[in-house]
Each structure stands twice: as structure tokens, then as C-alpha cells.
DSSP file (Angstrom, degrees, kcal/mol; ACC not computed):
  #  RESIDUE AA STRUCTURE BP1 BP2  ACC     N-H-->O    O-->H-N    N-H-->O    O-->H-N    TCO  KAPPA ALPHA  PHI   PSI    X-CA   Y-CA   Z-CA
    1    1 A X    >>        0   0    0      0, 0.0     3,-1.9     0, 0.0     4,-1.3   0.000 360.0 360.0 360.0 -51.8    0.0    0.0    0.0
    2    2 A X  H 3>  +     0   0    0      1,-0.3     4,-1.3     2,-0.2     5,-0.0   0.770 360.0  57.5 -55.9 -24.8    2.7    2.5    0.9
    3    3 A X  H 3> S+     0   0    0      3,-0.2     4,-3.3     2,-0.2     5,-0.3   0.723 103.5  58.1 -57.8 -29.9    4.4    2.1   -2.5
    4    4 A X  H <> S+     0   0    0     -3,-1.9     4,-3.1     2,-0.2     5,-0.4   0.988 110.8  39.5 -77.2 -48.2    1.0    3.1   -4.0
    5    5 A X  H  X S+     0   0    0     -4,-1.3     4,-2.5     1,-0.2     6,-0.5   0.895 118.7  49.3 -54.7 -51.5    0.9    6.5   -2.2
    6    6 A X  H  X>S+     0   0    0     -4,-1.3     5,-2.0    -5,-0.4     4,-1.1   0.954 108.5  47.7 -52.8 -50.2    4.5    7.0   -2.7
    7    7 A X  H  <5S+     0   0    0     -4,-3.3    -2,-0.2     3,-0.2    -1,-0.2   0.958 117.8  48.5 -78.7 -40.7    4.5    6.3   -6.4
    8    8 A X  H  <5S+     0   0    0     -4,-3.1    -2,-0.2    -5,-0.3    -3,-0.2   0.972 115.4  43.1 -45.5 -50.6    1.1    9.0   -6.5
    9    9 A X  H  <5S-     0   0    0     -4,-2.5    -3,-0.2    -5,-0.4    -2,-0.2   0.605 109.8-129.2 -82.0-105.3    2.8   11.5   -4.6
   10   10 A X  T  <5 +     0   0    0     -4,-1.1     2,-0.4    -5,-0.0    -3,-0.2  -0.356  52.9 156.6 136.8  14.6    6.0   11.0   -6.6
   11   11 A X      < -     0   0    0     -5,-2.0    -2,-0.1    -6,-0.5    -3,-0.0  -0.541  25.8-177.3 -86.8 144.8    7.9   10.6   -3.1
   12   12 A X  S    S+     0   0    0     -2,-0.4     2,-0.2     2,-0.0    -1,-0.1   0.383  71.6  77.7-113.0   1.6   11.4    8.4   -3.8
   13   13 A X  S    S-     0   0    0      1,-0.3     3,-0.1    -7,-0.1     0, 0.0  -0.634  96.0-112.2-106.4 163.3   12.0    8.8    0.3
   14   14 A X        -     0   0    0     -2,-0.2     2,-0.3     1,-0.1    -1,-0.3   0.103  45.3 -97.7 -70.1-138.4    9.7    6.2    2.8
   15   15 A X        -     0   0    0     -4,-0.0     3,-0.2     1,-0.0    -1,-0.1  -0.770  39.5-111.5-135.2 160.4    6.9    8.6    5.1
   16   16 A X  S    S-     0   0    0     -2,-0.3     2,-0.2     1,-0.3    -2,-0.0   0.348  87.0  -0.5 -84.0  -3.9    8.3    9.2    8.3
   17   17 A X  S >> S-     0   0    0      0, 0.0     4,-2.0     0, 0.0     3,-1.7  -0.617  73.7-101.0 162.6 149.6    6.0    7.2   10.0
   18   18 A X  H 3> S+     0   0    0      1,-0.3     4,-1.0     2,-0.2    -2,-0.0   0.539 120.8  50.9 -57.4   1.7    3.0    5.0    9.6
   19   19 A X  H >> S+     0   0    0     -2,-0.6     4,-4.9     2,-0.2     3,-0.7   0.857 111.5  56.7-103.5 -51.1    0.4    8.3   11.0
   20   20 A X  H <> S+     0   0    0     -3,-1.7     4,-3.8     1,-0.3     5,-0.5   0.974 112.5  33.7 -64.8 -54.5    2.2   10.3    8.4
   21   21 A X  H 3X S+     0   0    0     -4,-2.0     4,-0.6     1,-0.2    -1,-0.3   0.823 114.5  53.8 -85.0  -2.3    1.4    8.2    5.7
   22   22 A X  H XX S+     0   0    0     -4,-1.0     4,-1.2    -3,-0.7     3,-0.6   0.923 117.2  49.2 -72.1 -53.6   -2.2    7.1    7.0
   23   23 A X  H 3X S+     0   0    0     -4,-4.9     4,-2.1     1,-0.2     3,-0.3   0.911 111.3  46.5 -41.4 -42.9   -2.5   11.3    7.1
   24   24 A X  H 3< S+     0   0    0     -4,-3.8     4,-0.2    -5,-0.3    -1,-0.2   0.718 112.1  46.2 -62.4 -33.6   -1.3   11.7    3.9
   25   25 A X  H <X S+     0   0    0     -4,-0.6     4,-0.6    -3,-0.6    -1,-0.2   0.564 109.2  56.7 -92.2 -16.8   -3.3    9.1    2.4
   26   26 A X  H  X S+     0   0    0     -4,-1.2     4,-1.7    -3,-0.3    -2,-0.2   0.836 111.8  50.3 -56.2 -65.9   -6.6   10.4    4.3
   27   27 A X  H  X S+     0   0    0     -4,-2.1     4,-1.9     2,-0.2    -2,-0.2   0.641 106.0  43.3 -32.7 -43.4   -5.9   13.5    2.7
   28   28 A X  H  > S+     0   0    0     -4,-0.2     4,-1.3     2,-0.2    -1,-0.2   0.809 116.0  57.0-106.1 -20.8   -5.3   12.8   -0.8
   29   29 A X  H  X S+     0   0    0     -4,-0.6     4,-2.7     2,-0.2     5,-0.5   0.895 104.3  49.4 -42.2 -56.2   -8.5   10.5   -0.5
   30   30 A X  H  X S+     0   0    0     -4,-1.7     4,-2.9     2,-0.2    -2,-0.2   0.930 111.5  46.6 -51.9 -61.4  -10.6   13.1    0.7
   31   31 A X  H  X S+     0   0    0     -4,-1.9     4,-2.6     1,-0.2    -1,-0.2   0.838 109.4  59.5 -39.9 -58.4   -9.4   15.5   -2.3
   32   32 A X  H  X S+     0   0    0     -4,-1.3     4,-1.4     1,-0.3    -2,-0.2   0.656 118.0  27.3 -84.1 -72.7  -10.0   12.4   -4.7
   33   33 A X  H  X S+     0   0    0     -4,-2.7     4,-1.8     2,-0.2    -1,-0.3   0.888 114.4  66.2 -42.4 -48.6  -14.0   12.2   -3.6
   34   34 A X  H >X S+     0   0    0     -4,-2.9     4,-1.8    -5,-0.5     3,-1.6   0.920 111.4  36.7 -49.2 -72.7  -14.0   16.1   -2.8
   35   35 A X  H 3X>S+     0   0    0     -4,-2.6     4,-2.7     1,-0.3     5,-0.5   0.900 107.9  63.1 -44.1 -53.5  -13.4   16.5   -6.8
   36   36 A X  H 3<5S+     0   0    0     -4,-1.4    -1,-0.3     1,-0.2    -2,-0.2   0.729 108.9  35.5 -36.5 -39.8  -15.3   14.1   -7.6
   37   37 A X  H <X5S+     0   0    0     -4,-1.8     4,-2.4    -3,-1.6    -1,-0.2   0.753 112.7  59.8 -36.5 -57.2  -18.5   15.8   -6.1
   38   38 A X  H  X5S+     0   0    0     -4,-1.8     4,-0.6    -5,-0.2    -2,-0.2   0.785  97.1  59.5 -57.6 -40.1  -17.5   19.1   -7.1
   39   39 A X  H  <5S+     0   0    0     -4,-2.7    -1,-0.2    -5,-0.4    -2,-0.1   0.827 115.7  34.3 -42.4 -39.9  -17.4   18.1  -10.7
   40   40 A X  H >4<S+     0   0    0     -5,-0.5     3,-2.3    -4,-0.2     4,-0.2   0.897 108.4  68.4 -93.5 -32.6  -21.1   17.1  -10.7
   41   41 A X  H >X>S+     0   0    0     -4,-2.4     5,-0.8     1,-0.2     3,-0.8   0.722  94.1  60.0 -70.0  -0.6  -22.1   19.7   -8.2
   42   42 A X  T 3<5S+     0   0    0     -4,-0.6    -1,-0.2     1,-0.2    -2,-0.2   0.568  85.2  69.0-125.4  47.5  -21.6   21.9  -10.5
   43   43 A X  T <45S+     0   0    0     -3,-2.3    -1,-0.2     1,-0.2    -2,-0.2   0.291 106.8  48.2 -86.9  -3.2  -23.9   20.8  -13.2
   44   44 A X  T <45S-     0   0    0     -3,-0.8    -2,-0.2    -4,-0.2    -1,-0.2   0.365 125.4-101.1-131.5   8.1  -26.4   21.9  -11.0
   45   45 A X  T  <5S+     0   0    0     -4,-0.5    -3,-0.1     1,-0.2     2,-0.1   0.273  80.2 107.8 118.2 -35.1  -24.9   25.6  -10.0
   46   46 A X      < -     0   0    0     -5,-0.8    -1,-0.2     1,-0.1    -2,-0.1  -0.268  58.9-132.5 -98.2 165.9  -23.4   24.9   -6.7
   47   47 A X     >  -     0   0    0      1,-0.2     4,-1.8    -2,-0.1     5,-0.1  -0.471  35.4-110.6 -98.0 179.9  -20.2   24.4   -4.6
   48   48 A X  H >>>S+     0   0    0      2,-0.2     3,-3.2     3,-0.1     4,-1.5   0.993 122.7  45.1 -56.6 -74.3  -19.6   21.7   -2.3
   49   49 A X  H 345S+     0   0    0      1,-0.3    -1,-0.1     2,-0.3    25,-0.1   0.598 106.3  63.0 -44.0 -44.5  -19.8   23.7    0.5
   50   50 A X  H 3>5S+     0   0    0      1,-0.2     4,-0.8     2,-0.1    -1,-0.3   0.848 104.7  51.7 -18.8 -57.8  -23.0   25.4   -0.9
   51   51 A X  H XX5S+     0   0    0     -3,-3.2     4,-1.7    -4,-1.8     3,-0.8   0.895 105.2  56.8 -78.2 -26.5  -24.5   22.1   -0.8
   52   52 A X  H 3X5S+     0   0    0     -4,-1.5     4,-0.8     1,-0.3     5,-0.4   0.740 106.2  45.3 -73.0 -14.2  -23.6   21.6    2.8
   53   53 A X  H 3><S+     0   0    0     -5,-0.6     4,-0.8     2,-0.2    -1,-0.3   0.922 112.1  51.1-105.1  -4.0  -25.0   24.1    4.1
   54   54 A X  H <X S+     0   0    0     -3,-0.8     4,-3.2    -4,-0.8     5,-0.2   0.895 115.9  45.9 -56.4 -83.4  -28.3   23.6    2.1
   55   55 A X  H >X S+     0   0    0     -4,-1.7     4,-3.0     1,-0.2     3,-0.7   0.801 110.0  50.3  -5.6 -86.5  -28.2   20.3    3.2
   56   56 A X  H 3X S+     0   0    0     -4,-0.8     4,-1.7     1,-0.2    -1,-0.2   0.858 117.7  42.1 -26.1 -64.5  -27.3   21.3    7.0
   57   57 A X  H 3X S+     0   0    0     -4,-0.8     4,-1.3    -5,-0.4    53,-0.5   0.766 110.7  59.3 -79.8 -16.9  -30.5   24.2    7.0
   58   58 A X  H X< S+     0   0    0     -4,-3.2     3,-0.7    -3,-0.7    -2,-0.2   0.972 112.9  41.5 -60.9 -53.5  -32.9   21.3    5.0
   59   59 A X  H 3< S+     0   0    0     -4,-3.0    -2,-0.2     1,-0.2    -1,-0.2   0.930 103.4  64.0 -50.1 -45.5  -32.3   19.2    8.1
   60   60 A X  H 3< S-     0   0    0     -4,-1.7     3,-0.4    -5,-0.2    -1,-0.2   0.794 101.9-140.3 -54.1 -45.5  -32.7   21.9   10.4
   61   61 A X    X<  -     0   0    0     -4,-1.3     3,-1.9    -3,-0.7     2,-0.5  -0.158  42.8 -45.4 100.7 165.0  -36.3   22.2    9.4
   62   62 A X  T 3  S+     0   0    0      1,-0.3    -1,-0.2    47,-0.1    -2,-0.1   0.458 130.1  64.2 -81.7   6.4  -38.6   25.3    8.8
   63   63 A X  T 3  S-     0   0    0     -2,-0.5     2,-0.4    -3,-0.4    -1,-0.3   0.847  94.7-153.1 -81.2 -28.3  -37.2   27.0   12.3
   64   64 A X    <   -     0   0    0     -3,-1.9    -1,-0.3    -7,-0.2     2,-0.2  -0.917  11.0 -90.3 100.8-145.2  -33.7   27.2   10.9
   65   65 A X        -     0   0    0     -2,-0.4    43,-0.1    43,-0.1    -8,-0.0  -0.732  36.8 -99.3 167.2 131.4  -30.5   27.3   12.7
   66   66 A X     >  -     0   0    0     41,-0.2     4,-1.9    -2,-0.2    41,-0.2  -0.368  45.9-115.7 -65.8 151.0  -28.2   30.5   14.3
   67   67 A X  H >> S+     0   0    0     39,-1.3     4,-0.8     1,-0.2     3,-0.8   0.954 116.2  63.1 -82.6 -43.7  -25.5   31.0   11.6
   68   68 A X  H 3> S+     0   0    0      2,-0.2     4,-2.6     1,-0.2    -1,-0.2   0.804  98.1  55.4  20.5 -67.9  -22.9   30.0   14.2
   69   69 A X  H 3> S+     0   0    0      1,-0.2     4,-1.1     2,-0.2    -1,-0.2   0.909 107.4  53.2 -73.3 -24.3  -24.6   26.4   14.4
   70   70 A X  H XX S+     0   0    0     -4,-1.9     4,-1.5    -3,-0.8     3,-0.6   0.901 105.1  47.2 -24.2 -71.9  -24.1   26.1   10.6
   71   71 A X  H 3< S+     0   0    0     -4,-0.8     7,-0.3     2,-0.2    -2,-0.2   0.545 112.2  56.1 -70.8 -29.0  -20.5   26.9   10.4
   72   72 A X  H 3< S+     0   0    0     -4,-2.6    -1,-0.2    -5,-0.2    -2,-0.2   0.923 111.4  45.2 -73.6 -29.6  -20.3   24.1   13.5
   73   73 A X  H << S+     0   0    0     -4,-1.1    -2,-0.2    -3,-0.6    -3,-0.1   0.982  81.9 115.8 -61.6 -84.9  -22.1   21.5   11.2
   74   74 A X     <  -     0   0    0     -4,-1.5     3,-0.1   -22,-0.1    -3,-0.0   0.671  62.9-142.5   9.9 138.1  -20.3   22.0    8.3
   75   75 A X  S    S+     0   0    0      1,-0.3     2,-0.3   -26,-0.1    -1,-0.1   0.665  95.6  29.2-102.6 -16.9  -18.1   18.8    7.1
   76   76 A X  S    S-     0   0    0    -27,-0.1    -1,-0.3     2,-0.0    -2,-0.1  -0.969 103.5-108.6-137.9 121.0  -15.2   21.0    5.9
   77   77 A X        -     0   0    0     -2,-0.3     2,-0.5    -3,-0.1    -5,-0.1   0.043  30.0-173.5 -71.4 165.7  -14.8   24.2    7.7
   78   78 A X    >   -     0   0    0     -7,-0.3     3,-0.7     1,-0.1     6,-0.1  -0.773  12.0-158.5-136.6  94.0  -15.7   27.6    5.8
   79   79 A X  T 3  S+     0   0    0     -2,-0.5     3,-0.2     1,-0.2    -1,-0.1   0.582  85.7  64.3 -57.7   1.1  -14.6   30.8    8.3
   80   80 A X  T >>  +     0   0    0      1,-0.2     3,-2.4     2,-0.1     4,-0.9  -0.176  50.9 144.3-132.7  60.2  -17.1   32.8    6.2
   81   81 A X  H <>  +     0   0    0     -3,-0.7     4,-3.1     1,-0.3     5,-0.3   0.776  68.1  63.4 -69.1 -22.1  -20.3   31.6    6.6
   82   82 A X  H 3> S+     0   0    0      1,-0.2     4,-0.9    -3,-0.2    -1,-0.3   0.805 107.9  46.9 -66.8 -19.4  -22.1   35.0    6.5
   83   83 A X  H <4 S+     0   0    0     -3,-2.4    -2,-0.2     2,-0.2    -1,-0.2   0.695 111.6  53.1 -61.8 -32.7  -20.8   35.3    2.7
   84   84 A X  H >X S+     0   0    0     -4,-0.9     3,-2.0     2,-0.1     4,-1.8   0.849 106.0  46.4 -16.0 -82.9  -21.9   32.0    2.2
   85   85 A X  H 3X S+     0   0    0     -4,-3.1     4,-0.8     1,-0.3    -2,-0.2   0.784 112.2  55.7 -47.7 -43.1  -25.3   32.4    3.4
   86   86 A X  H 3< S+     0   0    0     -4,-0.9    -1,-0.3    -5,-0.3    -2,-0.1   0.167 106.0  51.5 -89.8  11.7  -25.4   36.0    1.0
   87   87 A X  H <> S+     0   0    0     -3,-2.0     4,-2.1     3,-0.1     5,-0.2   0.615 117.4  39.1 -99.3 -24.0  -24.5   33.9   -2.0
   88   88 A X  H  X>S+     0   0    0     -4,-1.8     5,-3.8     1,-0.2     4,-1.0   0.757 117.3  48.8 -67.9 -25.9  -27.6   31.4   -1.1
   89   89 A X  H  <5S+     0   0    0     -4,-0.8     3,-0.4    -5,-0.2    -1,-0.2   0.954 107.4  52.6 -81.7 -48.6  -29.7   34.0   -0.1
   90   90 A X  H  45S+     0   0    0      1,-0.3    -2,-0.2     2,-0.1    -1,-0.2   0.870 114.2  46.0 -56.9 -43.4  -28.9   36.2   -3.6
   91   91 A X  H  <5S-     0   0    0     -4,-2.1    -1,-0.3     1,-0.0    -2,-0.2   0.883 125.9-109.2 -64.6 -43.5  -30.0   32.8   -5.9
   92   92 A X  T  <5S+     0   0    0     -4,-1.0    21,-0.3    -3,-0.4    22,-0.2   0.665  87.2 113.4 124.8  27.5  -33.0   32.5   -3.6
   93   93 A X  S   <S+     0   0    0     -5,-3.8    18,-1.3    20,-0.1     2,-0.2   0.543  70.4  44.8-115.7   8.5  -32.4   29.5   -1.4
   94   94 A X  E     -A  110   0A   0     -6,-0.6     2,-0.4    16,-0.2    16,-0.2  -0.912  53.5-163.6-133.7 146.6  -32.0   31.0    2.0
   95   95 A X  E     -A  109   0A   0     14,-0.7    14,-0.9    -2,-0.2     2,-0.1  -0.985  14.9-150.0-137.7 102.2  -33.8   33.4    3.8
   96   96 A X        +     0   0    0     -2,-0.4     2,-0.2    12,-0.2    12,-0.1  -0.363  18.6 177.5 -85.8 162.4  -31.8   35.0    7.2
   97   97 A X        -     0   0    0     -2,-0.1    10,-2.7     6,-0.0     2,-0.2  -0.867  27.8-121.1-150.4 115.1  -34.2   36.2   10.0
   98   98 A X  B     -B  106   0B   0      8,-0.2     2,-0.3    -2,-0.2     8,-0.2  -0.366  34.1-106.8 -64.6 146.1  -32.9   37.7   13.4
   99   99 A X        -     0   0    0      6,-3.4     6,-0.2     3,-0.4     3,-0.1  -0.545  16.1-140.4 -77.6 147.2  -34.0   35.9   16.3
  100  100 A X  S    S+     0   0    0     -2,-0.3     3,-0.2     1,-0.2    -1,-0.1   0.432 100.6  50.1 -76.2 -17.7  -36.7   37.7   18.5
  101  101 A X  S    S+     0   0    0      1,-0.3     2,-0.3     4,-0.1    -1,-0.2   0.750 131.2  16.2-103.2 -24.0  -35.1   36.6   21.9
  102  102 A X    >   -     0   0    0      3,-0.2     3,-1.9    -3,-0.1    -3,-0.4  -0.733  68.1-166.8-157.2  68.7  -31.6   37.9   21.0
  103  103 A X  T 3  S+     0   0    0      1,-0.3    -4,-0.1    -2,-0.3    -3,-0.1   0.862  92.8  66.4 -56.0 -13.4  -31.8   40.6   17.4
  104  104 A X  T 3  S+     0   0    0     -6,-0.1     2,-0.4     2,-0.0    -1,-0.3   0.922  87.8  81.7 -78.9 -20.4  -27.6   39.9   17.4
  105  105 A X  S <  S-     0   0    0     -3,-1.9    -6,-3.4    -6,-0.2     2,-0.5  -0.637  70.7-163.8 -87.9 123.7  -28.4   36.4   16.5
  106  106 A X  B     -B   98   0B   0     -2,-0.4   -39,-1.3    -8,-0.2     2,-0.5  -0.928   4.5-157.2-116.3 116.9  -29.2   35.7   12.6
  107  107 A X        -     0   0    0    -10,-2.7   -41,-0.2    -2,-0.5   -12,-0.1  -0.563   4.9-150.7-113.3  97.4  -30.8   32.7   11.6
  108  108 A X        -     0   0    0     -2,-0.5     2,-0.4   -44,-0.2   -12,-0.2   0.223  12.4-169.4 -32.7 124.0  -30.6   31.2    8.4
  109  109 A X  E     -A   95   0A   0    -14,-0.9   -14,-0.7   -45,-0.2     2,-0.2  -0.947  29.0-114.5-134.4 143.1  -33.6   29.1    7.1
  110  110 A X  E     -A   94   0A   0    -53,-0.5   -16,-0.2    -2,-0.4     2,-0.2  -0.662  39.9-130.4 -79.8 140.3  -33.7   26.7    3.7
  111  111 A X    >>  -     0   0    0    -18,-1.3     3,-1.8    -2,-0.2     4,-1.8  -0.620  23.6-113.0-109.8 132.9  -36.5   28.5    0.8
  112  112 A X  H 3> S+     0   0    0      1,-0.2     4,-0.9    -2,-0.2     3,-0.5   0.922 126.2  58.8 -38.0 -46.1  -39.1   26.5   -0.7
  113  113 A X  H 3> S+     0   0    0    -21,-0.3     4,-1.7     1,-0.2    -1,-0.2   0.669 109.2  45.9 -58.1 -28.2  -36.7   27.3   -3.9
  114  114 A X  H <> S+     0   0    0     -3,-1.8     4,-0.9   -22,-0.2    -1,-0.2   0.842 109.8  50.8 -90.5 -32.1  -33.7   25.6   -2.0
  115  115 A X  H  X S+     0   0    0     -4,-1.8     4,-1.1    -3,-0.5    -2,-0.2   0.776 104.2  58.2 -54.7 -45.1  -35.5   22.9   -1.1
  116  116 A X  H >< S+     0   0    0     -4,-0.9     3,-1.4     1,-0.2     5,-0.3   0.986 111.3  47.3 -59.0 -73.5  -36.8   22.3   -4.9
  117  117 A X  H >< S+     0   0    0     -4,-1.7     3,-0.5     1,-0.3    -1,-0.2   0.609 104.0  51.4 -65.5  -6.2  -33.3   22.0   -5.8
  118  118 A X  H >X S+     0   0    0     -4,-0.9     4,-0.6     1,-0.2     3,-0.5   0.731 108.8  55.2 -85.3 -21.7  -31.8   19.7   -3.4
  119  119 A X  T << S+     0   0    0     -3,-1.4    -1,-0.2    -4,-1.1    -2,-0.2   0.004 103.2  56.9 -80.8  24.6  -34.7   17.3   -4.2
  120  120 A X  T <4 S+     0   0    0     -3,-0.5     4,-0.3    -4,-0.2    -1,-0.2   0.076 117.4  36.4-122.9 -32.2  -33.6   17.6   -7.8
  121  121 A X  T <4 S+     0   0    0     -3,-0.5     4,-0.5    -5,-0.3    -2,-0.2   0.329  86.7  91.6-134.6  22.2  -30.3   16.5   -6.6
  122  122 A X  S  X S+     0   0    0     -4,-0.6     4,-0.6     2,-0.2    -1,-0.1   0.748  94.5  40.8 -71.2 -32.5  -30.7   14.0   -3.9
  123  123 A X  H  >>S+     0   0    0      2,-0.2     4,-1.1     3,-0.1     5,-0.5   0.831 112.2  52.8 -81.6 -49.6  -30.7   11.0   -6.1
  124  124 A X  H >>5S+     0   0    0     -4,-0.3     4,-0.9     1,-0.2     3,-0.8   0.937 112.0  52.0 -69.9 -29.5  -27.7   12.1   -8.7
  125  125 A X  H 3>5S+     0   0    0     -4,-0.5     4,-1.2     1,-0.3    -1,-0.2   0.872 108.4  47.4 -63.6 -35.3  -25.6   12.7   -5.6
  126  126 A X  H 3X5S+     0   0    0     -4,-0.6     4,-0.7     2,-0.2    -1,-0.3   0.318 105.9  54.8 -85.2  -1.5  -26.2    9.6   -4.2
  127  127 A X  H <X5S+     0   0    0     -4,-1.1     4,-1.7    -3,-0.8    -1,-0.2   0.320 108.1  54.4 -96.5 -25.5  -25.6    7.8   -7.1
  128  128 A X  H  X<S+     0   0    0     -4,-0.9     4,-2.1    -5,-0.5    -2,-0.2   0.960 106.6  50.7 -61.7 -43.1  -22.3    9.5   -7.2
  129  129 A X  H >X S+     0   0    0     -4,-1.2     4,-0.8     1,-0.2     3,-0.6   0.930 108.9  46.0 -73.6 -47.8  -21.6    8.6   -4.0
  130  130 A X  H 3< S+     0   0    0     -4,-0.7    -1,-0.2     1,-0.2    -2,-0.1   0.790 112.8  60.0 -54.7 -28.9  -22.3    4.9   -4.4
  131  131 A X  H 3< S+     0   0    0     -4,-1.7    -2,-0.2     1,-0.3    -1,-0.2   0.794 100.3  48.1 -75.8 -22.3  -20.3    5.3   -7.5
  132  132 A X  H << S+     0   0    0     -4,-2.1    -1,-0.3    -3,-0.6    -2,-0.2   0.637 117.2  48.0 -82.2  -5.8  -17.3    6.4   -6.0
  133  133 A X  S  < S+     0   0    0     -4,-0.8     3,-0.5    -5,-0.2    -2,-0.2   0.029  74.8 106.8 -66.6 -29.9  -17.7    3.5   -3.7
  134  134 A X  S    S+     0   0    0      1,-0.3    -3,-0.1    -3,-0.1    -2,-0.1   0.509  71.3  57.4 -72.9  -7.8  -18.4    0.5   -5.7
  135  135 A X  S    S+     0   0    0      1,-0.1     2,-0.6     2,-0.1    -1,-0.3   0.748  91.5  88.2 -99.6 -28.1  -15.3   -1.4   -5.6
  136  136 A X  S    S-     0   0    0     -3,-0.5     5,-0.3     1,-0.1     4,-0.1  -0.722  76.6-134.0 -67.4 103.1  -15.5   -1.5   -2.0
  137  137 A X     >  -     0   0    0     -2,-0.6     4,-1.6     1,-0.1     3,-0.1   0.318  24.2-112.9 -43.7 174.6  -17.5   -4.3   -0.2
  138  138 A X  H  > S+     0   0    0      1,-0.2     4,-1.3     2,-0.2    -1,-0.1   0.668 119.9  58.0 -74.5 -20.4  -20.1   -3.5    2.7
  139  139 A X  H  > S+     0   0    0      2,-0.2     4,-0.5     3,-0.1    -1,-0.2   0.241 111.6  46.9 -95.1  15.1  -18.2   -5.1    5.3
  140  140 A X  H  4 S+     0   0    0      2,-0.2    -2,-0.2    -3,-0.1    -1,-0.1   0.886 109.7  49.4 -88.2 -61.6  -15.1   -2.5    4.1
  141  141 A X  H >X S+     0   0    0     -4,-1.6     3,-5.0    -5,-0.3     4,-1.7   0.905 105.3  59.5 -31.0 -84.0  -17.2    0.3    4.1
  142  142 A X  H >X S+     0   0    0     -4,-1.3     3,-0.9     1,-0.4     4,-0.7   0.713 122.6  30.2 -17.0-103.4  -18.6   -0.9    8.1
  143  143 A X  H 3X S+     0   0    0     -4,-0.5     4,-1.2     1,-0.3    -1,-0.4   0.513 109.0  60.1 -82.7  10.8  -15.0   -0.5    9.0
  144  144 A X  H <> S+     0   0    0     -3,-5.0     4,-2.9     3,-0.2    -1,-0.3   0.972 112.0  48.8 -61.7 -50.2  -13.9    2.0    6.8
  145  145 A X  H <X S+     0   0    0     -4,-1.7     4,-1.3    -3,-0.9    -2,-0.2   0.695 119.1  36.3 -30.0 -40.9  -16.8    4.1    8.8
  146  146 A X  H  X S+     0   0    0     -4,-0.7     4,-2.7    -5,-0.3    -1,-0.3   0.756 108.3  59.8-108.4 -16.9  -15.7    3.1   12.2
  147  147 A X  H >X S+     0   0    0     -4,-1.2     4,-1.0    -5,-0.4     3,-0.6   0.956 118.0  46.3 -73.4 -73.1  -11.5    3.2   11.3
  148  148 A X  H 3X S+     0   0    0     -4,-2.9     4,-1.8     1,-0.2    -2,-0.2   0.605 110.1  42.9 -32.9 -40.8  -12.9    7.1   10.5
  149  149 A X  H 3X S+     0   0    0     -4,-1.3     4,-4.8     2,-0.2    -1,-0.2   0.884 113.3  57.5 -89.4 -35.7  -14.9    7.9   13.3
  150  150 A X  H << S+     0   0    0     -4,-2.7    -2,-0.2    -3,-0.6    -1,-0.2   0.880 111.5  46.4 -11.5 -73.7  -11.9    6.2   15.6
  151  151 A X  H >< S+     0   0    0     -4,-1.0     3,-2.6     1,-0.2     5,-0.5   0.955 109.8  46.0 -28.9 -90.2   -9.9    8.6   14.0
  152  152 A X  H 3< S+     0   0    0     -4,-1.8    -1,-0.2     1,-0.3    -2,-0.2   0.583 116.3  49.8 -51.8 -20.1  -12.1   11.8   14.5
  153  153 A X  T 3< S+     0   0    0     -4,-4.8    -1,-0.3     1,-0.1    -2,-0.2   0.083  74.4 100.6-101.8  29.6  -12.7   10.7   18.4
  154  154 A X  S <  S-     0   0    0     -3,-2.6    -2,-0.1    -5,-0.2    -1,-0.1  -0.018 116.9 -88.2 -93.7  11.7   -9.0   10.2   18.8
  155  155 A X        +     0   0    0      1,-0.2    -3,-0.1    -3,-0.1    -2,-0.1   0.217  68.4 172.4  95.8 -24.6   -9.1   14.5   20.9
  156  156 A X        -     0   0    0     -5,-0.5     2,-0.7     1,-0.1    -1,-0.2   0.288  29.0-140.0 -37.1 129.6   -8.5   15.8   17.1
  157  157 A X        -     0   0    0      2,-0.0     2,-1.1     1,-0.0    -1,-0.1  -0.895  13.8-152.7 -87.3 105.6   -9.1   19.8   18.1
  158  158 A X        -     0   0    0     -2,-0.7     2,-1.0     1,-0.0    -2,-0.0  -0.656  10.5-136.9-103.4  85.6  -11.1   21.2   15.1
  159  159 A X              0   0    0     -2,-1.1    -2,-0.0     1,-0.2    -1,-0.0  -0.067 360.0 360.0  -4.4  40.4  -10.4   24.8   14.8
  160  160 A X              0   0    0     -2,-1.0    -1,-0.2   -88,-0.0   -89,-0.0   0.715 360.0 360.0 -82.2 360.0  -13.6   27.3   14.1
């Protein structure tokens, strides 16, 4: 396996240790998918990151969510979620509101219009996703899932 990473990355040295090259290989996975997504999301207009946060406010349900709890949801972080939110709003798929208990608090709500289009792209996404996927058994997947969450409950400190 490490030769595979090695010969990708073009590196002619070993990795300096097996966490290096499990980072490194985490990493370059991640990109791998990430493009892979991004290519298709943007037959339909949007960025990854767009879609998460569509996604994020669908769940969230016709109350919303403080823009704060957004940017905590988020699967890759984005320090600029009010710019975000004002490209979604300007296409017409978010709608901010201030909260009534608190006016410094803005909450961000998913648009019938936002809605339309993620149910337009709930199936081709998920067919992406299986696609990128498909060489991998279910019982791989099951521990790829749990070697990840391992990982991500291993103290990792995730900046906001």
C-alpha cells in the first residue's frame, strides 16, 4: 500500500511514519472524492460547501438554525459563513431572520426554492456517491466508517 501512495505523490523517500502516511493518504482520498463531487455539483450551480450548508438548513427544518450552528455543522470548515449564506440568499435559497429573543443572533432558514433544488439532486448525488464507492464491499465500508470515526474521536481539536 505505501508504495501506491509513494508512487502517486511521486515521493522516492519512505513517510516518516505510519500516521504520516495514514495522514497523507486520508488526505489525498478526501481531495479524490472532494473533486469528484464538485465536478457534478456543478452541473447543478453549486459548490460543495453550498450544498452543505443547504443540506445542514434542509435538516434543520422550517425554524432554521443561528448562523454559528451552521459553520459548527459544516463537514469542511468555511470561516465565512455569512458570505456563504449571502451567495444562497442572492440565488434565492435561504432566507436570514434575526431571532426575537436575541436581534444579534441571525438565523438562516432553507426556501421552498432551496428545497426544490436539493430534491432535484438528492438521487444524482447519491448515485455519485455509491459510484465512487463501488469497488468497496459493505463489510469495508462498516469498518472503513468506524477506522474514521476512531480517528475523528481520537481528541482531534477542530479549529472554528
Amino acid at each position: 500500500m505505501s508504495r501506491g501512495l509513494q508512487a502517486e505523490l511521486k515521493q522516492t523517500v519512505p513517510f516518516a511514519s505510519r500516521e504520516q502516511e495514514a495522514y497523507l493518504s486520508l488526505m489525498r482520498t478526501a481531495g479524490a472524492l472532494q473533486a469528484i463531487v464538485e465536478a457534478h455539483l456543478k452541473e447543478f450551480g453549486l459548490t460543495g460547501t453550498q450544498y452543505n450548508a443547504l443540506r445542514i438548513l434542509r435538516g434543520a427544518g422550517p425554524e432554521g438554525l443561528p448562523c454559528r450552528e451552521i459553520g459548527e455543522r459544516m463537514t469542511t470548515r468555511d470561516p465565512d459563513i455569512t458570505r456563504l449564506l449571502n451567495r444562497l440568499e442572492n440565488r434565492g435559497f435561504v432566507e436570514r431572520t434575526r431571532a426575537r429573543h436575541d436581534r444579534r443572533v441571525i438565523y438562516g432558514k432553507i426556501t421552498a426554492a432551496g428545497l426544490k433544488l436539493l430534491c432535484e439532486m438528492d438521487a444524482p448525488v447519491e448515485k455519485y456517491g455509491r459510484e465512487a464507492l463501488r469497488h468497496v464491499s459493505q463489510e469495508k465500508l462498516k469498518q472503513l466508517i468506524e477506522l474514521l470515526e476512531l480517528v475523528r474521536n481520537g481528541k482531534i481539536a477542530i479549529a472554528h
